[in-house]
DSSP file (Angstrom, degrees, kcal/mol; ACC not computed):
  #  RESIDUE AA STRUCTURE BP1 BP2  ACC     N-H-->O    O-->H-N    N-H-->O    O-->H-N    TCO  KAPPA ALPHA  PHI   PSI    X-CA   Y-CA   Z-CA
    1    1 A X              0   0    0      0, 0.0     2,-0.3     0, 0.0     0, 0.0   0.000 360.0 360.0 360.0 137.1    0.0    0.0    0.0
    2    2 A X        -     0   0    0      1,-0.1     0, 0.0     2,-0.1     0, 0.0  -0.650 360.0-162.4 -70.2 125.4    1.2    3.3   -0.8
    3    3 A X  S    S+     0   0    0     -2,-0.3     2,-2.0     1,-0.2    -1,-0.1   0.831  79.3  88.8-107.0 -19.5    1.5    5.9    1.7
    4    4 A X        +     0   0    0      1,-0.0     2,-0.4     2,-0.0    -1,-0.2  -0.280  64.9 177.4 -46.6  69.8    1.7    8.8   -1.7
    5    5 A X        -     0   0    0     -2,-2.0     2,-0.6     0, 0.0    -2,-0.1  -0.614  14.9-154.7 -87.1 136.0   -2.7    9.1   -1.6
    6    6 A X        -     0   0    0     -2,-0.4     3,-0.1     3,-0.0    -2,-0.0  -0.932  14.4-119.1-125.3 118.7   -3.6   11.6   -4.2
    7    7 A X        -     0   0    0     -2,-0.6     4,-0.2     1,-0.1     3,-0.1  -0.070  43.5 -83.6 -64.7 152.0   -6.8   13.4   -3.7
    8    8 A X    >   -     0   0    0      2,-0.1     3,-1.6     1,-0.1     2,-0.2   0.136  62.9 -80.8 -51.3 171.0   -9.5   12.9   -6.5
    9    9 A X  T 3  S+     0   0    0      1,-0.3    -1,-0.1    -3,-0.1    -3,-0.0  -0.591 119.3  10.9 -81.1 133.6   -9.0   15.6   -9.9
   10   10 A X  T 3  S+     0   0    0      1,-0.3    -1,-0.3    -2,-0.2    -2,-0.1   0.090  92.2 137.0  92.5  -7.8  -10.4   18.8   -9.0
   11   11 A X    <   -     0   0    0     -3,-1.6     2,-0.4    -4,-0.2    -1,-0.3  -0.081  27.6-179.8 -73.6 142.4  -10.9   18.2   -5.1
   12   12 A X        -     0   0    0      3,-0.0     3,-0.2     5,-0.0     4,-0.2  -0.711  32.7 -90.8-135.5 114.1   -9.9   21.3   -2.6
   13   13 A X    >   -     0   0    0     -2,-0.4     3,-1.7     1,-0.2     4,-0.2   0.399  51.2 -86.0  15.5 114.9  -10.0   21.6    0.9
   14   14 A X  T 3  S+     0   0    0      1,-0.3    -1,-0.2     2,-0.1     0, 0.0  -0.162 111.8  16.3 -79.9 165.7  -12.7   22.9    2.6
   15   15 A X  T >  S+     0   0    0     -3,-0.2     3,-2.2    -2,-0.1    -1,-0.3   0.027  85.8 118.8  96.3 -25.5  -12.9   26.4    3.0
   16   16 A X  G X   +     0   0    0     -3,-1.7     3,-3.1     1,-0.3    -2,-0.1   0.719  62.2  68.9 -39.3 -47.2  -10.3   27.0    0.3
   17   17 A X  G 3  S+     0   0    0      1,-0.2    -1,-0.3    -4,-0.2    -3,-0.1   0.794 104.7  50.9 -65.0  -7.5  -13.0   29.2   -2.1
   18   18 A X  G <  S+     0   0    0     -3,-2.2     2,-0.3     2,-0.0    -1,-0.2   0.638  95.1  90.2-103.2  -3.1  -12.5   32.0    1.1
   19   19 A X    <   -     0   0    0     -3,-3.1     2,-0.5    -4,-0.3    -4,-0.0  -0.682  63.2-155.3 -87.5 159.0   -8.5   32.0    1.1
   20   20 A X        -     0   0    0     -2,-0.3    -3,-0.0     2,-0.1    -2,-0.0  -0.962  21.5-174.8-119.1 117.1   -6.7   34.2   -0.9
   21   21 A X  S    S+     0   0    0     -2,-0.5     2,-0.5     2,-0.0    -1,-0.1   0.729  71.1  86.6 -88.7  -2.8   -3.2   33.5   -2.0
   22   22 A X        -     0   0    0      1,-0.2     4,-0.4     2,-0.0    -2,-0.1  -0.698  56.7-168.0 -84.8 137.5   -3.0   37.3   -3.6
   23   23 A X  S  > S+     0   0    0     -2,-0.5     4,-0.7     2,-0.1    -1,-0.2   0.530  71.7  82.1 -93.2 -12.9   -1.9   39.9   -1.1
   24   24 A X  H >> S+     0   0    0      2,-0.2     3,-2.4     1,-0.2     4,-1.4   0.966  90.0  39.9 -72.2 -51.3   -3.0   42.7   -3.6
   25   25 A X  H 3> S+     0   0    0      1,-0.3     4,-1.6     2,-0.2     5,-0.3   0.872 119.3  49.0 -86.1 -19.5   -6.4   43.0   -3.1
   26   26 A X  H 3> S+     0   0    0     -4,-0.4     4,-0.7     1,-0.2    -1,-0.3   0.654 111.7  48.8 -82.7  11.0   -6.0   42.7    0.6
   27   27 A X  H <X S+     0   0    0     -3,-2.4     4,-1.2    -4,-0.7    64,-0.3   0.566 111.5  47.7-106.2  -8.9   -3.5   45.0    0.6
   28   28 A X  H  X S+     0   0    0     -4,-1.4     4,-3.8     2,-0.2     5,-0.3   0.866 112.2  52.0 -82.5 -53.2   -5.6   47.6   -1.6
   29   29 A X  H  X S+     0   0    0     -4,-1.6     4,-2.9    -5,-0.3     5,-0.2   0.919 113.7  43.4 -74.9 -54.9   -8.7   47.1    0.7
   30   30 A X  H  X>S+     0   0    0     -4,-0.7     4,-4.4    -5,-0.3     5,-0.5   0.994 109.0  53.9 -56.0 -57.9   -6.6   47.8    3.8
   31   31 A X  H  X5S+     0   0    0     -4,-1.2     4,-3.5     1,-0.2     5,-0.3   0.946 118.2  42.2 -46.4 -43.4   -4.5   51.0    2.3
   32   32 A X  H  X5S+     0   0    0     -4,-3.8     4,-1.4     1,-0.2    -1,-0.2   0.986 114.0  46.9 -59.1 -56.3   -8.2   52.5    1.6
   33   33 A X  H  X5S+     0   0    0     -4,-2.9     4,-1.4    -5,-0.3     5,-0.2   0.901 121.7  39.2 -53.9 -42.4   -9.9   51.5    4.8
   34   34 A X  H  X5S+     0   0    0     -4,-4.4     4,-2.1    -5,-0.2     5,-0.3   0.920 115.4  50.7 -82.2 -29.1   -6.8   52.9    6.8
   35   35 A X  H  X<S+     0   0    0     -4,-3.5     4,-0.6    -5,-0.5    -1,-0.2   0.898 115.4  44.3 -70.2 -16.2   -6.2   55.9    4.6
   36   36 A X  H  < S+     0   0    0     -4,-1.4    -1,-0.2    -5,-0.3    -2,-0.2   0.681 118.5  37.6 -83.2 -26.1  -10.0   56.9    4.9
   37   37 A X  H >X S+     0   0    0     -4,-1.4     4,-4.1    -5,-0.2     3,-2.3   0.767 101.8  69.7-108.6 -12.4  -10.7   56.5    8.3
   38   38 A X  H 3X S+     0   0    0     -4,-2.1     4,-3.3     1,-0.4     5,-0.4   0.890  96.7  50.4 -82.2 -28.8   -7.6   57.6    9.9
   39   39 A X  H 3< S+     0   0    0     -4,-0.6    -1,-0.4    -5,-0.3    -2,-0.1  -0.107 112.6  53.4 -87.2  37.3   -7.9   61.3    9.1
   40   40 A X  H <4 S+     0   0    0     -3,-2.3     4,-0.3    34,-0.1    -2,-0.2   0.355 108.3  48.2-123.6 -56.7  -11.6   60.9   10.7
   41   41 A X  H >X S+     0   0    0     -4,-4.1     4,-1.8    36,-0.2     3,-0.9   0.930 113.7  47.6 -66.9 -40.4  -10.1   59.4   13.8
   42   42 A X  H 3X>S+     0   0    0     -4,-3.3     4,-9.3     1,-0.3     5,-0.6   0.962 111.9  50.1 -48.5 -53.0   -7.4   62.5   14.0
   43   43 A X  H 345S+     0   0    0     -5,-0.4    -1,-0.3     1,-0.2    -2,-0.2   0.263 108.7  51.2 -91.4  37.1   -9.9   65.1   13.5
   44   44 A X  H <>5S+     0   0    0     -3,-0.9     4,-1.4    -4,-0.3    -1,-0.2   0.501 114.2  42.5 -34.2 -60.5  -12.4   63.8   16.3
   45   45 A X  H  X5S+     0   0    0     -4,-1.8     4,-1.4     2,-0.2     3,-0.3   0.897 119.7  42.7 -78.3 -31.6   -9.9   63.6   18.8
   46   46 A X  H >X5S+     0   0    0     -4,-9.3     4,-4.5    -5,-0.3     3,-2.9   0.976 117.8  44.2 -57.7 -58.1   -8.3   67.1   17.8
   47   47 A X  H 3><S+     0   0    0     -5,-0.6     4,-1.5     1,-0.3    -1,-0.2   0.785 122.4  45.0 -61.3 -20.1  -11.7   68.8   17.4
   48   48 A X  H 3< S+     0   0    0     -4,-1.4    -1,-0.3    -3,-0.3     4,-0.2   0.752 117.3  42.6 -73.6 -34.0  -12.6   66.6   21.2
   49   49 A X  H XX S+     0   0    0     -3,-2.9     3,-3.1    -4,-1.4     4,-0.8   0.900 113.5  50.9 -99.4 -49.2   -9.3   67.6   22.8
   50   50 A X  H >< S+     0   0    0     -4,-4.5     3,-0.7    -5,-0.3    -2,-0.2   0.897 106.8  58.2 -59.5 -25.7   -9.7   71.5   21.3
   51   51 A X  T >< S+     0   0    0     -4,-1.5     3,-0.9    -5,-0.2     4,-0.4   0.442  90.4  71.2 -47.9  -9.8  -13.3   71.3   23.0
   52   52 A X  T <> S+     0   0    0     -3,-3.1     4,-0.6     1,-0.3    -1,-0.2   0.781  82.6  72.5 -75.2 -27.2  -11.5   70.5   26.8
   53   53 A X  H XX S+     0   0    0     -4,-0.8     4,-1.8    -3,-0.7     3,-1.3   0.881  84.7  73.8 -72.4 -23.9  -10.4   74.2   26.7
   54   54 A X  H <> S+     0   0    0     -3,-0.9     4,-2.0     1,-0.2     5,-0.3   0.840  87.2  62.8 -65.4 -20.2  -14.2   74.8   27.4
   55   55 A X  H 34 S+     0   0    0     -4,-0.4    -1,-0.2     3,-0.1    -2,-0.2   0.716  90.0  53.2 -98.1  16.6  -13.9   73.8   30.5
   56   56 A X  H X< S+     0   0    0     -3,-1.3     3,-1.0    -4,-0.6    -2,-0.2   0.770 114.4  51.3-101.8 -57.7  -11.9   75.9   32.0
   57   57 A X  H 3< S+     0   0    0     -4,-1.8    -2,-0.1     1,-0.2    -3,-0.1   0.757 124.7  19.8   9.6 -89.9  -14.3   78.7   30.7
   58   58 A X  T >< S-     0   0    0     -4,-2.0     3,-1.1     1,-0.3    -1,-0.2   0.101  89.7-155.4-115.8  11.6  -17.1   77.6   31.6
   59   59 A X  G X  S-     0   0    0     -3,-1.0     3,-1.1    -5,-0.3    -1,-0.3  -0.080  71.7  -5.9  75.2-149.5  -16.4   75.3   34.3
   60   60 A X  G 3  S+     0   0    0      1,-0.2    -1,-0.2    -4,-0.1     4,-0.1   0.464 125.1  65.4 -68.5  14.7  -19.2   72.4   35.0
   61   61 A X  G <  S+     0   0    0     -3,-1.1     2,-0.2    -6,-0.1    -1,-0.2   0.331  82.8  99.9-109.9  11.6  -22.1   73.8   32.4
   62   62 A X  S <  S-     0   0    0     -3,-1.1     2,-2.5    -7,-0.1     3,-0.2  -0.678  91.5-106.5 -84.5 160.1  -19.6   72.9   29.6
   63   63 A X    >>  +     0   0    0      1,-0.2     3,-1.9    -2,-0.2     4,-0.6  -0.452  45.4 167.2 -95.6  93.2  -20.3   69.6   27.9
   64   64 A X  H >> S+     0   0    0     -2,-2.5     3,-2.9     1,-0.2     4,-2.1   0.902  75.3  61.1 -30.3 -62.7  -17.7   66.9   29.1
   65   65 A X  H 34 S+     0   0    0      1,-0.3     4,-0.4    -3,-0.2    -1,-0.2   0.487  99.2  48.9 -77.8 -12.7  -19.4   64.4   27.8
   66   66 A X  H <> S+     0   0    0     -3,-1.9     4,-0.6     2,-0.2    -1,-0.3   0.430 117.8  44.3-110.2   1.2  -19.5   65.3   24.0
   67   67 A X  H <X S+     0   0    0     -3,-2.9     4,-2.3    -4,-0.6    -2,-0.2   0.649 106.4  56.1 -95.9 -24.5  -15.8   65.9   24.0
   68   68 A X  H  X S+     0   0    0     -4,-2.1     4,-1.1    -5,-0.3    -2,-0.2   0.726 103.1  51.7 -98.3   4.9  -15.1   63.5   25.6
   69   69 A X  H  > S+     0   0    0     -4,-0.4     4,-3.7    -5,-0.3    -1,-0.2   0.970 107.6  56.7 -55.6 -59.6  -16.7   61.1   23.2
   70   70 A X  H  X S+     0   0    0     -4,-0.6     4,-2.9     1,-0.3     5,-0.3   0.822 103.4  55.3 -35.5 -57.1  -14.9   62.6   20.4
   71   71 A X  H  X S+     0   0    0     -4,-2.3     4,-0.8     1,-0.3    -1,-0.3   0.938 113.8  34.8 -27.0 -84.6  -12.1   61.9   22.2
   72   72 A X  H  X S+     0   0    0     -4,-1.1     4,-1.4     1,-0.2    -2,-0.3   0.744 113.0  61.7 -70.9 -29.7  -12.7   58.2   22.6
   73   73 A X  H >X S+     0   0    0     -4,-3.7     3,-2.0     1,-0.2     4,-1.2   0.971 110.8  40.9 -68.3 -70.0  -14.4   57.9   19.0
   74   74 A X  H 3X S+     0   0    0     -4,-2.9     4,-0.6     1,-0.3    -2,-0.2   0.670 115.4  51.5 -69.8  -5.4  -11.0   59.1   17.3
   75   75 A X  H 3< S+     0   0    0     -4,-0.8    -1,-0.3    -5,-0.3    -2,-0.2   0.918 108.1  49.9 -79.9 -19.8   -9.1   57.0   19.6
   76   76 A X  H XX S+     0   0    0     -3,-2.0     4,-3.4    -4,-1.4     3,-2.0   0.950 112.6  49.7 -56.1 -75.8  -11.2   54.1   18.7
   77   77 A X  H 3X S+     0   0    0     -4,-1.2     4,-2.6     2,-0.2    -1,-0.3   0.631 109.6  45.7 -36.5 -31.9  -10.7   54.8   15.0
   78   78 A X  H 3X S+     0   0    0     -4,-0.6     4,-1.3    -5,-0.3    -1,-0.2   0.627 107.2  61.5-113.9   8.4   -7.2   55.2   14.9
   79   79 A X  H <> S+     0   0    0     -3,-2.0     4,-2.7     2,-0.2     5,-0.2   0.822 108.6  49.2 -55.9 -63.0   -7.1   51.8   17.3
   80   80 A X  H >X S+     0   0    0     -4,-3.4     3,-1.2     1,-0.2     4,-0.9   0.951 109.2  46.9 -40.7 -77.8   -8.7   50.3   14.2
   81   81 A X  H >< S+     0   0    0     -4,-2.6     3,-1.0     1,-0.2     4,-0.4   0.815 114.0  47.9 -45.6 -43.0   -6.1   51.8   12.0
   82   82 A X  H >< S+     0   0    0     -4,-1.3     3,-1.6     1,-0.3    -1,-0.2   0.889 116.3  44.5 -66.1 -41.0   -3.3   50.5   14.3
   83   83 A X  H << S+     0   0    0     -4,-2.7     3,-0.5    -3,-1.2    -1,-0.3   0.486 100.2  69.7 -84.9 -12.7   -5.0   46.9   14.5
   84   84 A X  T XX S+     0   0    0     -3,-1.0     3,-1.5    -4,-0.9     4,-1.2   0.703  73.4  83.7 -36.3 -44.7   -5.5   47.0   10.8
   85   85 A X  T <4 S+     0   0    0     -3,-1.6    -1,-0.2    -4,-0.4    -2,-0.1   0.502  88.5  57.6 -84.8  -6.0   -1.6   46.7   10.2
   86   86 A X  T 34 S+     0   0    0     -3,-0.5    -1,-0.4     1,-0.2     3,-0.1   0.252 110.4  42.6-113.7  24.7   -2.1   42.4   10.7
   87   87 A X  T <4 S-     0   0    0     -3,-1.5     2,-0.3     1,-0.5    -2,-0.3   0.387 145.6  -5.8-116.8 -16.4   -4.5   42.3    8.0
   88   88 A X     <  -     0   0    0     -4,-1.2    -1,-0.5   -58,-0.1     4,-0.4  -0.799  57.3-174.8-160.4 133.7   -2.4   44.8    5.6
   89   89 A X  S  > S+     0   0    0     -2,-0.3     4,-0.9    -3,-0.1    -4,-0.1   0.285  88.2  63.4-119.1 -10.4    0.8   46.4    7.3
   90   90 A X  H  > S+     0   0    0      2,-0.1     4,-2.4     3,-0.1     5,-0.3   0.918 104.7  49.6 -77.1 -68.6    1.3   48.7    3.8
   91   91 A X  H  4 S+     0   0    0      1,-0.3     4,-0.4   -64,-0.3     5,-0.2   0.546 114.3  41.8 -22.3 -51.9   -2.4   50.5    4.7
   92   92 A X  H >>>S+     0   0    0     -4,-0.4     4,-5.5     2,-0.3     3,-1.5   0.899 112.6  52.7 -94.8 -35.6   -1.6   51.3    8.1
   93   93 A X  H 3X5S+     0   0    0     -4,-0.9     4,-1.2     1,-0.3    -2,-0.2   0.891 113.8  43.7 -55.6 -17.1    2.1   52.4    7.2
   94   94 A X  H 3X5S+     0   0    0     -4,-2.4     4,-2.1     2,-0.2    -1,-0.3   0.802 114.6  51.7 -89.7 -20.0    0.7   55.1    4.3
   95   95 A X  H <>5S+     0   0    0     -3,-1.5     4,-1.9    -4,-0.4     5,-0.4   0.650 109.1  45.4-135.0 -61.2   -1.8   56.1    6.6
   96   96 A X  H  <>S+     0   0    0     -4,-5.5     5,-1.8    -5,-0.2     4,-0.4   0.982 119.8  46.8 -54.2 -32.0    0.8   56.7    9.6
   97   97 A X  I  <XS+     0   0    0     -4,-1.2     5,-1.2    -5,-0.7     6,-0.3   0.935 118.4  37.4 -90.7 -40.8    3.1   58.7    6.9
   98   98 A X  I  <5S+     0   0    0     -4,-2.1    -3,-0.2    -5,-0.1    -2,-0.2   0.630 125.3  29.5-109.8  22.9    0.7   60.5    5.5
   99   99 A X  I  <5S+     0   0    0     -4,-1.9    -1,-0.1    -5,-0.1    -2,-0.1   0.328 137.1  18.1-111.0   8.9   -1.8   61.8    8.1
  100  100 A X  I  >5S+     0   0    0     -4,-0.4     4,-1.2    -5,-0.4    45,-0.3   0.582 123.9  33.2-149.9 -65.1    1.1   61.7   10.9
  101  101 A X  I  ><S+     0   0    0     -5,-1.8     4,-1.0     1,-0.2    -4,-0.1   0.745 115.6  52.6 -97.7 -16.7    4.7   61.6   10.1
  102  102 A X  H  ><S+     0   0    0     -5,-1.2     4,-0.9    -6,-0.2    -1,-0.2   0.750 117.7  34.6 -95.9 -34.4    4.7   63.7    7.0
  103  103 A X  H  > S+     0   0    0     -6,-0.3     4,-0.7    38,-0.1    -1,-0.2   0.839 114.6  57.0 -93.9 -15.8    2.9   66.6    8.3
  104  104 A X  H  X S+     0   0    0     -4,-1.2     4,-1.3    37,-0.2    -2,-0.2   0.758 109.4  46.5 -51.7 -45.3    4.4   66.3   11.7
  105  105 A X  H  X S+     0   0    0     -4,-1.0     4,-4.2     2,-0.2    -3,-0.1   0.689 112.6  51.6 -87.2 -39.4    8.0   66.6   10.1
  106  106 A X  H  X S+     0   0    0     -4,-0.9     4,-2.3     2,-0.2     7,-0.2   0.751 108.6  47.2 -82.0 -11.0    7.0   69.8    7.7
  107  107 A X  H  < S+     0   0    0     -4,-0.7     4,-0.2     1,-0.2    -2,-0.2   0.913 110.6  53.1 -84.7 -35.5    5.4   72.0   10.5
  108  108 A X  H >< S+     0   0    0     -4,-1.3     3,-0.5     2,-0.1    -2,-0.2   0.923 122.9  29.2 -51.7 -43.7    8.6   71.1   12.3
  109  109 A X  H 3< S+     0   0    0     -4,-4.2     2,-0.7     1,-0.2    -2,-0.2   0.912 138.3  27.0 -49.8 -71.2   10.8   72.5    8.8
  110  110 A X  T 3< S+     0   0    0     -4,-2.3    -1,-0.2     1,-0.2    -2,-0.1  -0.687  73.6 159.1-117.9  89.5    8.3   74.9    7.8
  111  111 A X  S X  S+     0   0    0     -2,-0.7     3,-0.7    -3,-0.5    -1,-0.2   0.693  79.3  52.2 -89.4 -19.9    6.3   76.0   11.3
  112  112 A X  T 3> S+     0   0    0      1,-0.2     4,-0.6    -3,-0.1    -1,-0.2   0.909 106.9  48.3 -54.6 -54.4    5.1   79.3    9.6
  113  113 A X  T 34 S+     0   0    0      1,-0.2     4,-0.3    -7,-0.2    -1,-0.2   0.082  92.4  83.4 -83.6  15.2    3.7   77.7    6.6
  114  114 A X  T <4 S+     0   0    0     -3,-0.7    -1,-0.2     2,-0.2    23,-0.1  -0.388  93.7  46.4-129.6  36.6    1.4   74.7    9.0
  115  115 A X  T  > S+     0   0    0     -3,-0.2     4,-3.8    18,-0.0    -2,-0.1   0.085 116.2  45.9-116.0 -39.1   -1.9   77.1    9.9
  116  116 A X  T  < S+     0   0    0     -4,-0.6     4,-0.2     2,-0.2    -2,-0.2   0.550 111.5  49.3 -86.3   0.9   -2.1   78.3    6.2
  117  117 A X  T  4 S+     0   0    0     -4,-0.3    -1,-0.2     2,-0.1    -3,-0.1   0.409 111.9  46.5 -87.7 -18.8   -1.8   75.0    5.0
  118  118 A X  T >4 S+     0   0    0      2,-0.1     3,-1.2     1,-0.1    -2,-0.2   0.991 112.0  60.4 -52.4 -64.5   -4.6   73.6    7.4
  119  119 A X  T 3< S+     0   0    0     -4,-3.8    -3,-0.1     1,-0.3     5,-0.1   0.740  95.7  54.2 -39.8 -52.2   -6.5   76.6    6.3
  120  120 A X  T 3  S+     0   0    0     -4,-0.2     2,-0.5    -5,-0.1    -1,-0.3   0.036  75.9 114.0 -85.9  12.4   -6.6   75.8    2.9
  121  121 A X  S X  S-     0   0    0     -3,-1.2     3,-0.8     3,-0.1     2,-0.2  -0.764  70.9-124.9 -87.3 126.1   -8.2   72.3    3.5
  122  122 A X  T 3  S+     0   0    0     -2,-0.5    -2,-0.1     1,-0.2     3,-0.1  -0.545  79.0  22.8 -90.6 153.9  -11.8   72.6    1.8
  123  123 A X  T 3  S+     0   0    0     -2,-0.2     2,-0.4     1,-0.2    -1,-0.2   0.814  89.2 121.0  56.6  46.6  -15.3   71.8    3.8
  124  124 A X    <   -     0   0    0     -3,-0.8    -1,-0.2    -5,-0.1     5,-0.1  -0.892  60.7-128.3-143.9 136.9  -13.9   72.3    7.0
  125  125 A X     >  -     0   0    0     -2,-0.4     4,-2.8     1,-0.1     5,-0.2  -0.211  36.1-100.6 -83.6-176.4  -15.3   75.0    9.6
  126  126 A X  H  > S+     0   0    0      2,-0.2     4,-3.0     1,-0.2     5,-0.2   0.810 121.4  60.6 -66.1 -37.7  -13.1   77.5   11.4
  127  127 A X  H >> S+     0   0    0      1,-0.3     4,-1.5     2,-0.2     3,-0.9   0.989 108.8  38.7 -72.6 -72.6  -13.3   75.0   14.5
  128  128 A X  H >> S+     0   0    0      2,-0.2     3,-3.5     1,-0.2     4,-2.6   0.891 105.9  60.6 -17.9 -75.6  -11.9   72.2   12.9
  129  129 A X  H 3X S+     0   0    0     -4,-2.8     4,-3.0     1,-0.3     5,-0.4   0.892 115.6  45.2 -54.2 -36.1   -9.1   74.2   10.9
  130  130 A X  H <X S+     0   0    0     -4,-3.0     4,-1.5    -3,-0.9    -1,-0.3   0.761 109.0  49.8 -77.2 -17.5   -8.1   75.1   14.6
  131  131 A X  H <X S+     0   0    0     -3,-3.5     4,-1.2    -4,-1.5    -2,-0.2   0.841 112.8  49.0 -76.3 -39.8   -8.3   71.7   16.2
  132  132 A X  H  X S+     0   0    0     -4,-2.6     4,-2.3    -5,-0.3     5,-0.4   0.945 110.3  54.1 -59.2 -56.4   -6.3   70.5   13.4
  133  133 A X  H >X>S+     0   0    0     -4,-3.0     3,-4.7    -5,-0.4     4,-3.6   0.994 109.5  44.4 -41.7 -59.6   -3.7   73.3   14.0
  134  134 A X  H 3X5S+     0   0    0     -4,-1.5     4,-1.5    -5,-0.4     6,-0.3   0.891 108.3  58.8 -63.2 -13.9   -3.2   72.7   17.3
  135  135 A X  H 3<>S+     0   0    0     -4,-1.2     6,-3.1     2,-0.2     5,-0.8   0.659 114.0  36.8 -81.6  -3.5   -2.9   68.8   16.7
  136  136 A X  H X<5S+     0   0    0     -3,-4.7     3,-0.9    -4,-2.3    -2,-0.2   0.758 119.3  53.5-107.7 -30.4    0.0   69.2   14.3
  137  137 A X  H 3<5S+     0   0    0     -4,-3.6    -2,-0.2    -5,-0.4    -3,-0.2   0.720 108.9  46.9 -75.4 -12.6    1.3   72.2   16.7
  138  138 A X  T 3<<S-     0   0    0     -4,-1.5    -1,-0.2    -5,-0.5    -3,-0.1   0.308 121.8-111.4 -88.0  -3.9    1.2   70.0   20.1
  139  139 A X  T <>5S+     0   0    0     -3,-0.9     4,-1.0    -5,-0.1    -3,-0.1   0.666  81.3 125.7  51.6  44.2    2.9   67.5   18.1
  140  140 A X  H  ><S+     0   0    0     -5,-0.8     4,-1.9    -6,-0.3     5,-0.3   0.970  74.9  62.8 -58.7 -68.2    0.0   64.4   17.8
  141  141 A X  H  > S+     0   0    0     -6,-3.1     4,-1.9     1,-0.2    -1,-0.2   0.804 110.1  35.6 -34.8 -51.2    0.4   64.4   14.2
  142  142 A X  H  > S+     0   0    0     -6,-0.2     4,-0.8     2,-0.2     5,-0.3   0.992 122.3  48.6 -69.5 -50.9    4.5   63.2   14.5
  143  143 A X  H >X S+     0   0    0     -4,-1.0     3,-6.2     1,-0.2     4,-2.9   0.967 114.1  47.1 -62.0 -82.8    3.5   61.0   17.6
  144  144 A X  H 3X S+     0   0    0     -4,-1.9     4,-1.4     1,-0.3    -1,-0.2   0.633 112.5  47.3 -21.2 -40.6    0.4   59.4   15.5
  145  145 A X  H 3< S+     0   0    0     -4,-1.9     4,-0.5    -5,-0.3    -1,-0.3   0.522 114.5  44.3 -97.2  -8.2    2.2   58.7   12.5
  146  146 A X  H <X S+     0   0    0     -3,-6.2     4,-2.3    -4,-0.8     5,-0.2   0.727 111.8  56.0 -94.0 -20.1    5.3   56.9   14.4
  147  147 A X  H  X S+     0   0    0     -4,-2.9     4,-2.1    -5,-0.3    -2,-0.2   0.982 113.3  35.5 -64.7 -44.1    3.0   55.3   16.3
  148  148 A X  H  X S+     0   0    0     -4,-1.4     4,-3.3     2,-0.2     5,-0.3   0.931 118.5  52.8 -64.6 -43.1    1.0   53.6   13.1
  149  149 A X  H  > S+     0   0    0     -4,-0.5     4,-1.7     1,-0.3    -1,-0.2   0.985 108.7  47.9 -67.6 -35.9    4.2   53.3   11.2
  150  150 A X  H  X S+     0   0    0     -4,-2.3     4,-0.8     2,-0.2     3,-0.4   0.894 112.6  50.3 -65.4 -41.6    5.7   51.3   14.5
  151  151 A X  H >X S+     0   0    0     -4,-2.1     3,-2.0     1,-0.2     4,-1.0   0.988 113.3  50.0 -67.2 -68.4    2.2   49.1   14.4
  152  152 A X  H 3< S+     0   0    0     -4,-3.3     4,-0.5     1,-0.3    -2,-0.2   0.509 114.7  39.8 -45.1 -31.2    3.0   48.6   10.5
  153  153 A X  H 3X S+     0   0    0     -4,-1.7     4,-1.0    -3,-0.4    -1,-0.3   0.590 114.9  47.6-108.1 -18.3    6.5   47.5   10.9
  154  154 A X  H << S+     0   0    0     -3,-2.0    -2,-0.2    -4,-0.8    -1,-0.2   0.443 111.3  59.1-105.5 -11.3    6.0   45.3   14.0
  155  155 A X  T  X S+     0   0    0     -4,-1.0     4,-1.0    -5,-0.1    -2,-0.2   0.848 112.1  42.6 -38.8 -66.7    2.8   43.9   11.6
  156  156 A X  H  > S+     0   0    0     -4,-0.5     4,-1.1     1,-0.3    -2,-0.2   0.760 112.4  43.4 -92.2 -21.4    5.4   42.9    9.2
  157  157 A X  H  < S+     0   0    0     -4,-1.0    -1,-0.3     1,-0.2    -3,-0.2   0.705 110.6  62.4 -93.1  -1.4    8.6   41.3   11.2
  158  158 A X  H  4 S+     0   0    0      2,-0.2    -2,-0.2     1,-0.1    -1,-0.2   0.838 102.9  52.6 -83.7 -26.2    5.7   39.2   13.3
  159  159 A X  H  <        0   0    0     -4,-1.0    -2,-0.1     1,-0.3    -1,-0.1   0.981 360.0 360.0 -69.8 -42.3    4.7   37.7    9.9
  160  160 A X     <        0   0    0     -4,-1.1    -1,-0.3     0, 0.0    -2,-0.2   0.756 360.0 360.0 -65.0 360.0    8.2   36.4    9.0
């Protein structure tokens, strides 16, 4: 008896029709999902964290509770992005470089030129364009984007 058994012509494993031996299209599907949500999760927690300054204002009749959702919704979101990086480790890394390291790096060169390029981002109100400021001027944006790129890269040596 042979121990070589060769399965009948055409047979596959089950579950096989749901693997994918292509990395592309999960690697497309990730870069979109992370590049789309991550600048949602940023500007939630800036536009949450620029709301805090109402309470020293206005003390207890400001509303904690709706900043400090924001807060936790954009942390949430860019948890997602970070956790992303073991189903595509490219997604999370484009996402870390360009919503985090890339703008982080230019306000440090060009610190003049990082409100009046904020400004100039269309369909966003005055509160935003300031939440944003102050998240690339407090230095989130550089922190965010090593942090994702560090998820990506510690993504990619766990595979190997």
């Amino acid at each position: 008896m042979s121990s070589n058994y060769q399965p009948p012509a055409g047979w596959s494993p089950p579950g096989a029709q749901f693997q994918s031996r292509s990395g592309v299209g999960r690697t497309l599907v990730g870069t979109v999902i992370a590049v789309v949500i991550t600048p949602i999760g940023v500007g939630l927690a800036a536009h949450g964290a620029l709301d805090t300054r109402q309470w020293v204002i206005l003390g207890t009749s400001a509303d904690r509770w709706g900043s400090n959702f924001q807060i936790i919704g954009g942390a949430l979101l860019l948890f997602l992005v970070a956790a992303l990086a073991a189903f595509s480790p490219f997604g999370t890394a484009i996402a870390g470089l360009v919503w985090g390291l890339i703008p982080g790096i230019l306000h440090i060169l060009f610190p003049e030129d990082t409100y009046r390029q904020i400004e100039n981002i269309p369909e966003l109100s005055d509160d935003f364009h300031l939440a944003l400021h102050n998240w690339v001027l407090n230095g989130f944006a550089l922190l965010t984007g090593v942090f994702l790129l560090g998820a990506a890269i510690a993504a990619t040596l766990r595979r190997k």
